[in-house]
N, C-alpha and C positions, 0 to 999 in steps of 0.2 A: 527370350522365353522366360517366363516368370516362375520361379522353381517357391514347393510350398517349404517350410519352414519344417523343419523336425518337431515331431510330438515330443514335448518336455516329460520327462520320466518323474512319476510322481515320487518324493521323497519313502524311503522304508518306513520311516516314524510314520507318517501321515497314511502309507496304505496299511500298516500294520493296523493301525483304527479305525480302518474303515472295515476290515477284515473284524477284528471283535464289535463293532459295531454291527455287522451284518448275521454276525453269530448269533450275538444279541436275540437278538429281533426269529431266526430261527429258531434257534433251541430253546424260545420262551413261548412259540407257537407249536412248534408240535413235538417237545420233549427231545432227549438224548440219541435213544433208541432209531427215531424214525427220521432223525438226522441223517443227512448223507453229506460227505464233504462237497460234492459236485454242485449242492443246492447254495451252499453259505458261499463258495466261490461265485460262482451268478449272481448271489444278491452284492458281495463285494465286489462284483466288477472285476477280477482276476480270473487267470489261470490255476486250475487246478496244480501247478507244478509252482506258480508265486506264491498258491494258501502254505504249500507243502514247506516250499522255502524256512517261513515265517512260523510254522504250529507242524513238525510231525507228526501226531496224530491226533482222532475227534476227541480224545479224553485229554490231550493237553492243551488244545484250546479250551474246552468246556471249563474247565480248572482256569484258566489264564479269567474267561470272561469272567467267574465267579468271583475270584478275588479283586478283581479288577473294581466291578461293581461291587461288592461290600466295600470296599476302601472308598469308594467314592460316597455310599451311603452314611459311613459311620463319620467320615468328614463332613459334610452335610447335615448332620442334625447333631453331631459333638459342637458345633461350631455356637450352638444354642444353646446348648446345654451348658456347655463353662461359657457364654456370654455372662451379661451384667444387667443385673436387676436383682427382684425378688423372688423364691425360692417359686413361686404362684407364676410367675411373667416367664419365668424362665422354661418354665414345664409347659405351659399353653404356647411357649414360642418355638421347643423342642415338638410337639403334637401334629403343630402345626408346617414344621417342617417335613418332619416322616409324611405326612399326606401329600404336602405337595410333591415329595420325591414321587408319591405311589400316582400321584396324577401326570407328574409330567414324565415318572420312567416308568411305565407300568407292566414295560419288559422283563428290567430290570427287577423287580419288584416280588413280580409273580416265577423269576428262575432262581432268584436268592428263597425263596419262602415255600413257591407252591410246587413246583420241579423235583420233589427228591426221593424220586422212586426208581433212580437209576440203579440197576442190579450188577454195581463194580464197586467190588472193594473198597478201590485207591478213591474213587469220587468220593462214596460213601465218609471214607475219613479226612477227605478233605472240608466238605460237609459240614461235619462234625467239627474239626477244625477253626473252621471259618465261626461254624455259632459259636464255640467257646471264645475264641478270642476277640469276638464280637463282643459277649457279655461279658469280658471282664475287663475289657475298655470303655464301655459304657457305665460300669461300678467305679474304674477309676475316674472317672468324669462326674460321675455324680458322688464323690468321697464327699465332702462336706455336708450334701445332703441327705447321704446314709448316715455319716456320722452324729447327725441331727437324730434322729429314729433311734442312736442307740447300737449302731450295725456298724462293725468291720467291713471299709470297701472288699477288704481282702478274704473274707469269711464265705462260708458256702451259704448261709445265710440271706447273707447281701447279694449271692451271685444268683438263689434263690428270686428273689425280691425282682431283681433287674429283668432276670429272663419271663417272667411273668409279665411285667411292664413292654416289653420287644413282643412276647407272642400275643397279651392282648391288644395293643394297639396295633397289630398287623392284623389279626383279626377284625378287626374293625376297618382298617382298610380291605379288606377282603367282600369285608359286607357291602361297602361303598362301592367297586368295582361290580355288585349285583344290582346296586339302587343310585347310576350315578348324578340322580336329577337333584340329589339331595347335597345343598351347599357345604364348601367345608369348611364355613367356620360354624358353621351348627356343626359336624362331628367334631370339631375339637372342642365346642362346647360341651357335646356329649361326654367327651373322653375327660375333660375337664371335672364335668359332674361326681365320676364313679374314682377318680383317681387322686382329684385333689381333695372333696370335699368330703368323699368315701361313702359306702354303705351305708353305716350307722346315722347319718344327715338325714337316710329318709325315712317318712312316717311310718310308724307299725302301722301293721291292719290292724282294724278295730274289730274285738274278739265278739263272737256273735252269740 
């Protein structure tokens, strides 16, 4: 009589990410609040008692995906940013990567950005957290190029400068996510236009 084989036990590493993967995809579809853990176990394929295992509660996984995904983000388009070229190649290749991040995780994307209205403290400053040390690794990344401008990477100034650069160009993915028929390398050319070549480049109106 032919006996079937034991189901192989998937490793902890591997269901642990399937588990923030499936959170992912949850709490960037219908927010914190209207999360339930029963639902993210279902989409990860688990027991409510293996999610438990792995995340004691919805605010510490929500926190775990968060971080998880900014570190994957700021790896991801840092990796451009100190790349090699010209101060112009690098910044259109930096653009160009934050987009494809917002098109190929747009999960991810819109929970790090658009998601922050959860009404819990400990998020709230993780949050807060997450953007500051965001924009000041992104200043340390771009120290040569501040220092070009005249700016202390380390200045609130520079940190200034940076966080304006992360919230308008996510805004601009934002707008993309409403009009996606539009190519992107026309928006990083757009983004290209107002940010490399600046405001002042275009023509006054003529005074009437």
């Amino acid at each position: 009589m032919a006996t079937s084989e034991p189901k192989k036990r998937m490793p902890g590493t591997a269901r642990r990410a399937r588990i923030i993967e499936a959170a992912l995809d949850v709490f960037a579809a219908r927010g914190y609040h209207a999360t339930a853990m029963e639902e993210i176990a279902s989409a990860a394929g688990v027991t409510r008692s293996v999610l438990y295992d792995h995340f004691p509660s919805k605010r510490v996984l929500l926190i775990t995906v968060l971080q998880e995904q900014n570190a994957g983000l700021v790896a991801h388009v840092g990796a451009r940013i100190t790349g090699s070229g010209s101060p112009g190649r690098r910044l259109r290749a930096t653009l160009d990567a934050y987009f494809s991040f917002a098109q190929d995780r747009p999960a991810a994307r819109r929970l790090l950005f658009d998601h922050t209205d959860e009404d819990d403290p400990e998020i709230k400053a993780v949050r807060w957290g997450i953007r500051e040390a965001r924009t000041r690794s992104v200043a340390v990344m771009l120290g040569r190029d501040l220092r070009r401008l005249g700016l202390d990477p380390d200045s609130e100034a520079a940190q200034a400068v940076v966080e304006l650069l992360i919230s308008g160009t996510d805004g601009l993915a934002q707008w993309w996510e409403r009009h996606p028929a539009v190519p992107r390398d026309r928006l990083v050319e757009a983004a290209m236009l107002v940010l490399w070549n600046g405001l002042s480049t275009l023509p006054e109106p003529e005074a009437h």
